[in-house]
C-alpha positions in Angstrom: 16.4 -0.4 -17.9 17.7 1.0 -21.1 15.3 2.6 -23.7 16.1 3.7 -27.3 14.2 6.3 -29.2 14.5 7.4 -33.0 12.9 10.3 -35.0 11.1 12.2 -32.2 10.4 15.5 -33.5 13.5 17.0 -33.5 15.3 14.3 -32.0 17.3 11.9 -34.3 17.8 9.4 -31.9 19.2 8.5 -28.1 19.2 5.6 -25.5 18.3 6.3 -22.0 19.3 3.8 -18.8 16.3 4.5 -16.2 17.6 2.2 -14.2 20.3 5.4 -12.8 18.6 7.1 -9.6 18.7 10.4 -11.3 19.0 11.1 -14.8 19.2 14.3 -15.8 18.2 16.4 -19.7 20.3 19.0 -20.2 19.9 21.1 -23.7 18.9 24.2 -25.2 15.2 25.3 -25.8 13.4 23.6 -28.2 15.6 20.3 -28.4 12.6 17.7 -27.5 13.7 17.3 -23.8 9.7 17.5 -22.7 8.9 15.7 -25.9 10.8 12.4 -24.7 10.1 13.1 -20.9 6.3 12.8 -22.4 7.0 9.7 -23.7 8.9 7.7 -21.0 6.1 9.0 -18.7 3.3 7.6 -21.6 5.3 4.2 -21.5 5.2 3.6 -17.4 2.0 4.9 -16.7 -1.3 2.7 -17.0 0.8 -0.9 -18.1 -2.4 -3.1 -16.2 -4.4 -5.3 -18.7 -7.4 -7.2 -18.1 -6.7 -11.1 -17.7 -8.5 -13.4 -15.3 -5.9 -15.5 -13.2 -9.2 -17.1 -10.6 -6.2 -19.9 -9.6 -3.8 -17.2 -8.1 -6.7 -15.3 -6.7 -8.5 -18.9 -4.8 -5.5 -19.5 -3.7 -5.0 -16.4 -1.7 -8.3 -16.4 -0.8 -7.7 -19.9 0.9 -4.3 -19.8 2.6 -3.6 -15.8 2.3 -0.6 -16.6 0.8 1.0 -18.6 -3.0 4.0 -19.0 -4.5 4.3 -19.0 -8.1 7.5 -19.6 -10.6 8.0 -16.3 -12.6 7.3 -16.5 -16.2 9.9 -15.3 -18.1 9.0 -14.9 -21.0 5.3 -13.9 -20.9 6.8 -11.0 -18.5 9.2 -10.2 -21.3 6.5 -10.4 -23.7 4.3 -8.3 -21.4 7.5 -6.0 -21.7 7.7 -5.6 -25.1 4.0 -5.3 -26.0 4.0 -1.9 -23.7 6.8 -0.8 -26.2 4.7 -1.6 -28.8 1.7 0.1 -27.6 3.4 3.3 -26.7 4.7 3.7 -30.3 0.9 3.9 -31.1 -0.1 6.1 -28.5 2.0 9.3 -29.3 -1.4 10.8 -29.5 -2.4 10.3 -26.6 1.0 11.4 -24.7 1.5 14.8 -26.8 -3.1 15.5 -27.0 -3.0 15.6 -30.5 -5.2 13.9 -33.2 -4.2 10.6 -34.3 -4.0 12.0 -37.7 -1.8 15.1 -36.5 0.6 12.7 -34.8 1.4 10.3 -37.9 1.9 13.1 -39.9 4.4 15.0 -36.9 5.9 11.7 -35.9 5.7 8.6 -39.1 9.2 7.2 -38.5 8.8 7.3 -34.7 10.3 4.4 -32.9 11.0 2.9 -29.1 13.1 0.1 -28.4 13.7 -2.1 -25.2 17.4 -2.5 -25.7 17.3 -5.3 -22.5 17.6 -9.0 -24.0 15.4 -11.3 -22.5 18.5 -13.3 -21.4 19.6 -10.2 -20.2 16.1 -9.9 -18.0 16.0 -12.8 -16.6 19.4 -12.5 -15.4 18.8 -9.4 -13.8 15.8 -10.1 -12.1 17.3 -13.4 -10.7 19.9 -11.9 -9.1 17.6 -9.3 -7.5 15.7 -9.6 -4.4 12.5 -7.4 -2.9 9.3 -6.6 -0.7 7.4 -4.6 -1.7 3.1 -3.9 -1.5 0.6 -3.6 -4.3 -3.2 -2.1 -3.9 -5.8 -2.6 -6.5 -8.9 -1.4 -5.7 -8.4 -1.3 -2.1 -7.3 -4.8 -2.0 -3.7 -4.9 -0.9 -0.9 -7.1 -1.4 2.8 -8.1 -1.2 5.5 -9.7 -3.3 8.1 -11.3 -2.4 11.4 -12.7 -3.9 14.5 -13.6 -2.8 17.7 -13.1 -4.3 18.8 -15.9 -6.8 15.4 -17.1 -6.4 13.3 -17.9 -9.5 9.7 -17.8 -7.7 7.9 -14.9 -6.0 5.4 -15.1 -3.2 2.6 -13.2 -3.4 0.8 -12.4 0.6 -2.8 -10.5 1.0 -1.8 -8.0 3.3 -5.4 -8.3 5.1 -8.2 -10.8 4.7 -10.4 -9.6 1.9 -13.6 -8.3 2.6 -15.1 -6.1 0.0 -17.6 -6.1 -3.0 -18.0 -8.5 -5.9 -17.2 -6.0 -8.3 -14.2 -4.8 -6.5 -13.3 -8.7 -6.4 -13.7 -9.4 -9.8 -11.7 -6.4 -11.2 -9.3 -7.9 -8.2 -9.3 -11.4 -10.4 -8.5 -9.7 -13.9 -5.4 -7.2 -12.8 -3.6 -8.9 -10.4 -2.0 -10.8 -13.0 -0.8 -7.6 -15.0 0.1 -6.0 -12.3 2.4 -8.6 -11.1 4.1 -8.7 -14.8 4.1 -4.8 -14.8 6.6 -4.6 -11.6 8.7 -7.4 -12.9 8.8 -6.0 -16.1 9.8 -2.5 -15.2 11.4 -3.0 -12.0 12.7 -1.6 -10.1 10.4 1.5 -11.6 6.5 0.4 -9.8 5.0 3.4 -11.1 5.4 7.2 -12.7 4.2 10.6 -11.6 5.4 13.6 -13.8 5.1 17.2 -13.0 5.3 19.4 -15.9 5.8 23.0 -16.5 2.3 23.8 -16.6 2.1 22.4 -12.9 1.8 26.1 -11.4 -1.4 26.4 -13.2 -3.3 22.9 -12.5 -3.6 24.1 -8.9 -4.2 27.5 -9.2 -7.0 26.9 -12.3 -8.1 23.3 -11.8 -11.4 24.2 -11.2 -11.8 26.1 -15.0 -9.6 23.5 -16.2 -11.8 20.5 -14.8 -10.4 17.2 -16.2 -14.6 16.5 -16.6 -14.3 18.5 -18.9 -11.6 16.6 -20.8 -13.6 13.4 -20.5 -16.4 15.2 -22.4 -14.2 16.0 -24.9 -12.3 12.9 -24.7 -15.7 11.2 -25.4 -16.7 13.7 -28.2 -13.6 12.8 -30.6 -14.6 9.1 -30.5 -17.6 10.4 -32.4 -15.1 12.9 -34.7 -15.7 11.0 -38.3 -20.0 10.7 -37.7 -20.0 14.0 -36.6 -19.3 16.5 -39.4 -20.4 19.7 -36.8 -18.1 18.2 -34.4 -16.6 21.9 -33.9 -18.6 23.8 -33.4 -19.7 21.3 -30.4 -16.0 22.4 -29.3 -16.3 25.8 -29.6 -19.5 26.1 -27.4 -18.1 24.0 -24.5 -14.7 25.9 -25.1 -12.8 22.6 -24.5 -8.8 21.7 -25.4 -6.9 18.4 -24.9 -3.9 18.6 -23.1 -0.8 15.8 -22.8 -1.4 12.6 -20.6 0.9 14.2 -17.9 -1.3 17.0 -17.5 -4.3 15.5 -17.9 -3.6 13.0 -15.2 -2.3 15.8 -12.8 -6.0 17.7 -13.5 -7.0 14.5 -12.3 -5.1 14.6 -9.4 -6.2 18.4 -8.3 -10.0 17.2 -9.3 -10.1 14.2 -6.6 -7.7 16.1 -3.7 -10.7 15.5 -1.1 -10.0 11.6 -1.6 -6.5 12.1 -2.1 -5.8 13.7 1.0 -7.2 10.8 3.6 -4.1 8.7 2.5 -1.4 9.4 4.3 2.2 8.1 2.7 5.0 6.9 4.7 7.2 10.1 2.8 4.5 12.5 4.9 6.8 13.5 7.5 9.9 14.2 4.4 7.3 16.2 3.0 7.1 18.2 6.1 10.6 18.7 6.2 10.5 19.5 2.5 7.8 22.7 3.8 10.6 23.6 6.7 13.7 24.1 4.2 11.7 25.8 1.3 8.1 27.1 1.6 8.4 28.4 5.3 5.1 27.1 6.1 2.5 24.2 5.1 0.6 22.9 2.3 -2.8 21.7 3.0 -5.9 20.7 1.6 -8.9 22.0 2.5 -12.4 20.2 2.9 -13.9 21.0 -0.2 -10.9 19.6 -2.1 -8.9 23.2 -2.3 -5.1 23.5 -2.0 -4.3 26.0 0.8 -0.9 27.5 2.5 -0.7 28.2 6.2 2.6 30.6 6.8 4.6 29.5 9.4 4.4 32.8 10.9 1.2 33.3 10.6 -0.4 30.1 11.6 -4.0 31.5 11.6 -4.3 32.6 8.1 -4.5 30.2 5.3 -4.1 31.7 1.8 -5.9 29.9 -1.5 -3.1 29.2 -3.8 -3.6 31.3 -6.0 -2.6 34.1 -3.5 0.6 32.7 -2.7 4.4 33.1 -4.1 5.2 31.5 -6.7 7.4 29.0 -5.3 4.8 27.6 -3.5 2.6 27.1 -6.6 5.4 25.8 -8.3 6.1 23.5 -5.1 2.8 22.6 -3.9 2.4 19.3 -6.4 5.4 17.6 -4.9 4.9 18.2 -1.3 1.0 16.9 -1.8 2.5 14.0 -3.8 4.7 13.4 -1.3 2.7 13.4 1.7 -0.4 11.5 -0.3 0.6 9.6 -2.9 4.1 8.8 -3.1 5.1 5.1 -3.2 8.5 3.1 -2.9 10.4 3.0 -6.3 7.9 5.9 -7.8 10.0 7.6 -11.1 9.5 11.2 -10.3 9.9 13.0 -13.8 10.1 17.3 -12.8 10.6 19.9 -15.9 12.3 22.3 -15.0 12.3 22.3 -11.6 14.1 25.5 -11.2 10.6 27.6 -12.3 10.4 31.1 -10.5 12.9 29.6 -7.8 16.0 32.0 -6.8 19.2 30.2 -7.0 20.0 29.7 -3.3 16.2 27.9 -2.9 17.7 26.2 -6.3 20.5 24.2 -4.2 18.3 23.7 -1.5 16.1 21.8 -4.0 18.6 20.0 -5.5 19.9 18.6 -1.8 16.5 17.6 -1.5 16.0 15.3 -4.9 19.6 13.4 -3.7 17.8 13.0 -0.3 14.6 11.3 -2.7 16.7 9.6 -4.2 18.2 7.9 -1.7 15.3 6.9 -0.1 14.5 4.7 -3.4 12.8 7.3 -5.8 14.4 7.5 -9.3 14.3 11.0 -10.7 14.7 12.6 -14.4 14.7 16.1 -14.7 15.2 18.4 -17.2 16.8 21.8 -16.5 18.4 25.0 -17.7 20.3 25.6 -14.5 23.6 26.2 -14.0 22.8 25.9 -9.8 21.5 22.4 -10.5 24.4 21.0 -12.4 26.7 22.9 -10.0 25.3 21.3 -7.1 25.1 18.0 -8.3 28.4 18.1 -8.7 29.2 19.1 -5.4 26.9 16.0 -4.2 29.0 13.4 -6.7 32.0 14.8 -4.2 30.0 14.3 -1.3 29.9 10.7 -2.0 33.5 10.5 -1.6 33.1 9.7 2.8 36.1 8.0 2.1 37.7 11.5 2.9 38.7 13.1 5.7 38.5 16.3 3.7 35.3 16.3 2.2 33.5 15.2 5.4 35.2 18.4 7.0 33.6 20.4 4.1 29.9 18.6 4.4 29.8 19.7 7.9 30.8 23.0 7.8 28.6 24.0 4.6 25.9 21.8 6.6 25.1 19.0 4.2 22.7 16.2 5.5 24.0 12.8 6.0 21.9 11.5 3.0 22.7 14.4 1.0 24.9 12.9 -1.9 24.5 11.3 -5.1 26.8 7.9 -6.0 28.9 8.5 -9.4 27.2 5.3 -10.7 24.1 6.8 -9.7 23.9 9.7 -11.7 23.4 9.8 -15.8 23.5 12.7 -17.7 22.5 13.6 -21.1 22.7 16.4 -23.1 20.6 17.0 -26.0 22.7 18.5 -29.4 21.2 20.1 -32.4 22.8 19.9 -35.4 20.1 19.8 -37.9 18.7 17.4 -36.1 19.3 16.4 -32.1 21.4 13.5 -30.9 21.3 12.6 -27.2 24.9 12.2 -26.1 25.7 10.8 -22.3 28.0 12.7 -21.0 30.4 10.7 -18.6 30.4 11.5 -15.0 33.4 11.1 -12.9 34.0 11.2 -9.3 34.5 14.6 -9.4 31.6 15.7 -11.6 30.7 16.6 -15.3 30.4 19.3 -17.0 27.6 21.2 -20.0 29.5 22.5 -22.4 26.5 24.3 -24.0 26.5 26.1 -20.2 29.6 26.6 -19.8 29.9 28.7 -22.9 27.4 30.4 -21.7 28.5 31.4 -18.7 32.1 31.8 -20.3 30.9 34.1 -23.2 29.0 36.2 -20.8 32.1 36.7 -17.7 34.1 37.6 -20.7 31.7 40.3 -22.1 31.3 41.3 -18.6 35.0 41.9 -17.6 35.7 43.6 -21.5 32.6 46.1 -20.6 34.1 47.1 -16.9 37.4 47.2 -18.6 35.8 50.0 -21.0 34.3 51.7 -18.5 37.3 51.7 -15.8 40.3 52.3 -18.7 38.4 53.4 -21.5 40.0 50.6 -23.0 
C-alpha cells in the first residue's frame, strides 16, 4: 500500500509503500520524520464506522458461519474516504487547534496512489485467516487465494448483552472493509519519543484528564473564559499517538488479563535486553523484577533507562499485540548503548518475520549498519554467510529479505523531499551519515596526527 503526501510542514512531498515489512526514516533533525509518522499512524488507527448490516449478523447468529462476495468498490470507497478524513484530522494527529492547523498546514494533502483496478487485483490474488474481536465478540475471516468471497466464522456462540450486540450489528461491517482495505496492515500501535515518560508519569498525565479537556474545547467559541478554565485544571493536549498510549498506561489493570500469542517473544525480548521482567502490578502499575534479584520489584520510575524506554513494547507485546499490527518506534535507539542497539535491531527483523510491519525512524548509524548486515544474512544461499551467522550467533529468523526492506531519507533543501534510497543485496547506504561519520574519522586522525608529529 503506497501513500503520497504533499506540503507537510517542512515536507514538500513523498510516497511511502507500507506494504514493505520494515520501512525505515532516515534524516536530520527537524525534517518532519515524526510529523509524517503522526500522520500514517492518524490514517490506520480508529477506520470503524457505524452501519447496521442485521443480515450478515442473523446469519451468523443462525448457522455460525456466511459467505459474502467482496464489494469492491464500497471497500475502495471505504478506502478513500479514510484518506479523506485524515486530511481533515491534522488537528487531531499533531493536538493542535483546528484553526492552528489550517494556518500550519493549508495545502496539506494525502493520496492513495493504489488504483481500484489495482485493489482488487491484489486482494484477489491474496489469501488469509485471520480473527477479529469487537466488543468481546470474536470472529474470523476467511478467503482463499483467487477467490472473490470471504467467509466470515463466529469463533464461539454469542452470548452477551444487547448493547454489546447491537454495537456488534453496526461495526462488523466496517471492520470487515477496514482489513480489506488496508490489508495486510489490521491495526497500528506507535510508540513515540515521549514513551519513557507515559509510564513513568501516567498517573499526573492521566488521559482523564485529556477527556476533560478534550470536552472543554467543544465548548471553545460559547466560552469566552475558556482559559482560564485551563489554567486552573493545568491541562495540555497532546498528539493522538500519545494520547492513545496515556490510554494504554491508564487501563494496564484490564490490559494485563489478555495474554497475546507474542507473550513468550516478549519474554525472550526481557532475556536479551532488560536482564529481568516487566510486570504489571495489581493496581494497574508497571513494575521490574531483576533477574538477579527476583524478590525485589522496582516502580519504573526507579529503573534504567532502557527499561523505561523498553517497557511499552515488551507490555505491547505480551498484551496487546496482534497478527499484521504496524509497529511505528521513533527513535528506537533512546538512551540505548550501541551493542543493546544491534541487539534491538535483530529483534525488529525477528518481528518482522513473524508478520509485524515496522517503520522506524532513527539517527543511528548501529541500526543502519546492522540492517545491513541482516539484508546479507538473507543471502542462505551461501555457504559463506551461513558460516558467518553462526559464528557471530545470528538466530535463524534473524534477517531481513532485500524486497522487504524500504528506506527513505528525508532531504532539506529549502524544503524536504523524501527520496527512496535503493536497497541491494548487499545493503544501502545514508549519505547524510556517512559524511558524518567521514567528516569526523578525518578530523580525528588530522588531530592525533598533530599531536603525534606536530604536523
Amino acid at each position: 500500500m503506497k501513500i503520497k503526501i504533499s506540503n507537510l510542514g517542512i515536507i514538500s512531498e513523498g510516497t511511502i509503500d507500507l506494504s514493505k515489512k520494515i520501512s525505515l526514516f532516515c534524516g536530520q533533525n527537524g525534517t518532519g520524520k515524526t510529523y509524517l509518522a503522526y500522520v500514517i499512524y492518524g490514517l490506520l488507527k480508529n477506520r470503524l464506522r457505524f452501519d447496521d448490516d442485521n443480515e450478515i449478523v442473523d446469519k451468523l447468529i443462525e448457522n455460525s458461519r456466511v459467505t459474502i462476495n467482496i464489494d469492491f468498490q464500497s471497500i475502495f470507497d471505504f478506502k478513500q474516504s479514510m484518506f479523506a478524513r485524515t486530511k481533515n484530522s491534522l488537528s487531531d494527529f499533531f493536538g493542535i487547534g483546528e484553526d492552528d492547523s489550517k494556518k500550519l498546514f493549508p495545502k496539506f494533502k494525502i493520496e492513495n496512489t493504489e488504483t481500484e483496478k489495482e485493489f482488487k487485483s491484489r486482494i484477489i490474488s491474496t489469501e488469509f485467516t485471520t480473527n477479529i474481536k469487537i466488543f468481546n465478540i470474536e470472529f474470523s475471516l476467511t478467503k482463499l487465494k483467487g477467490e472473490t468471497q470471504i467467509t466470515i466464522s463466529l469463533n464461539e456462540n454469542i452470548s452477551t448483552t444487547p448493547l454489546r450486540l447491537r454495537l456488534f450489528r453496526g461495526y462488523i461491517k466496517s471492520s470487515i472493509e477496514s482489513f480489506l482495505a488496508f490489508y495486510p496492515i489490521k491495526d497500528v500501535v506507535m510508540f513515540p519519543v515521549e514513551r519513557n515518560s507515559i509510564n513513568t508519569f501516567s498517573k499526573q498525565l492521566s488521559i482523564r484528564k485529556q477527556d476533560r479537556f478534550d470536552t472543554m474545547l467543544l465548548f471553545k467559541d460559547k466560552e469566552k473564559d475558556i482559559r482560564k478554565i485551563e489554567s486552573l485544571l493545568d491541562l495540555k493536549r497532546y498528539p493522538l499517538s500519545i494520547s492513545d498510549e496515556l490510554r494504554v498506561a491508564d487501563d494496564l489493570v484490564e490490559i494485563k488479563k489478555k495474554k497475546s500469542k507474542f507473550y513468550d517473544f516478549a519474554e525472550e525480548l526481557e532475556r536479551e535486553l532488560l536482564l529481568g521482567e516487566v510486570n504489571i502490578s495489581n493496581d494497574g502499575e508497571i513494575l521490574f523484577i531483576p533477574n538477579n534479584s527476583p524478590s525485589t520489584k522496582l516502580p519504573i520510575q526507579m529503573t534504567a533507562s532502557i527499561i523505561k524506554t523498553l517497557s511499552s513494547l515488551v507490555v505491547y507485546l505480551k498484551h496487546r499485540a496482534e497478527d499484521n499490527d504496524l509497529i511505528i518506534i521513533d527513535e528506537p535507539e533512546i538512551n540505548l548503548h550501541p551493542a543493546n542497539q544491534i541487539i534491538l535491531t535483530r529483534i525488529f527483523a525477528r518481528l518482522a518475520n513473524k508478520g509485524f510491519r515496522l517503520l522506524i525512524s532513527t539517527h543511528s548509524d548501529y541500526i543502519v549498519r546492522e540492517l545491513n548486515n541482516l539484508l546479507i544474512l538473507s543471502r542462505k544461499d551461501k555457504p559463506s554467510v551461513m558460516k558467518n551467522a553462526k559464528e557471530f550467533d545470528y538466530k535463524a529468523d534473524e534477517y531481513i529479505n532485500q524486497e522487504d526492506l524500504g528506506v527513505y531519507a528525508f532531504k532539506f533543501d529549502n524544503k524536504v523531499n523524501i527520496e527512496q534510497i535503493p536497497v541491494t543485496e548487499t545493503g544501502f547506504n545514508i549519505e547524510a551519515m556517512d559524511l558524518a561519520i567521514d567528516k569526523q574519522s578525518d578530523i580525528s586522525e588530522r588531530l592525533y596526527y598533530s599531536v603525534k608529529y606536530d604536523e
